[in-house]
C-alpha positions, -999 to +999 in steps of 0.1 A: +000+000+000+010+035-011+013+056+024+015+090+028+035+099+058+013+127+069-022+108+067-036+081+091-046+052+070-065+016+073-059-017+062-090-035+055-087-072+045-090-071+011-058-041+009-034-066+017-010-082+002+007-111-004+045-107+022+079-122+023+076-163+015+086-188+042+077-223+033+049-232+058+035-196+066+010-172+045+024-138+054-002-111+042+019-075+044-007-049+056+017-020+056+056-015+051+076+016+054+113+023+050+115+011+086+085-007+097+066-036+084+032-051+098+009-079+090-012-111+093-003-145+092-011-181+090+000-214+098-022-243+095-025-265+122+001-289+124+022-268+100+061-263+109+076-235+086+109-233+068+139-218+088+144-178+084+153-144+101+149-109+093+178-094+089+180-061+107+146-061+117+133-065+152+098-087+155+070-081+183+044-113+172+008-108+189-011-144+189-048-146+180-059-181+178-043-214+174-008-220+191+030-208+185+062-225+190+092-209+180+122-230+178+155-210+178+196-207+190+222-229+185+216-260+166+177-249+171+180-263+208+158-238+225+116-238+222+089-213+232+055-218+227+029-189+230-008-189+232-038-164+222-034-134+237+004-139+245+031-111+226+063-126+215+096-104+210+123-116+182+154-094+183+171-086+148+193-114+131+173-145+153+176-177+130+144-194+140+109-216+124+079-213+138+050-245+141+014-253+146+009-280+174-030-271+178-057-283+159-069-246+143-057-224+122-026-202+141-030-167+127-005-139+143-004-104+139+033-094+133+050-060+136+089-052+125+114-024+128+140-022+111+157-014+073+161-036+045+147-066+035+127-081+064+128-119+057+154-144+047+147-178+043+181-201+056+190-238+058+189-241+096+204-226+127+240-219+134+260-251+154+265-239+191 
């Protein structure tokens, strides 16, 4: 979406579009700046996604429905899992995949700061 700094806009639904591509994950981009990007997205239930960061961009991830575990760190060692209702913080550069375990739809609102590209897909974590 075409922003104008100096206007307050709204996203409706049907404005977004489709965001960075992680294998597992529909990322829908609601609104992206030079240093900000913000949107919806979903992973099935059951669904694990590929392995990714983003770059230079820090990641607050607020949890609507369905359930969230984030594996990250060395080797992918360390887990977190996050419920509806629950905020999750990312900082910049945080190799990590995110999963499913529930039986519904996990959709996530997610909010980044940051410059440059905001999502690169990897192979896996760094060895400790």
């Amino acid at each position: 979406m075409d922003l104008r700094r100096d206007e307050v806009h709204v996203v409706r639904p049907g404005d977004r579009r489709p965001g960075p591509a992680t294998a597992g994950m529909d990322r829908q981009e609601a609104l992206a700046t030079g240093g900000m990007w913000s949107g919806f997205v979903r992973t099935e239930a059951g669904m694990v996604s590929g392995w990714h960061h983003h770059g230079e961009h820090e990641s607050v991830i607020y949890v609507l429905t369905g359930a969230l575990r984030m594996e990250f760190g060395p080797d992918g060692s360390q887990t977190l899992e996050a419920g509806p209702g629950d905020f999750v913080y990312v900082p910049k550069g945080a190799v990590h995949r995110e999963s499913n375990p529930s039986s519904e739809p996990a959709d996530i609102i997610v909010t980044r700061a940051g410059t440059g590209q905001s999502t690169f897909n990897v192979d896996g974590p760094a060895g400790k």
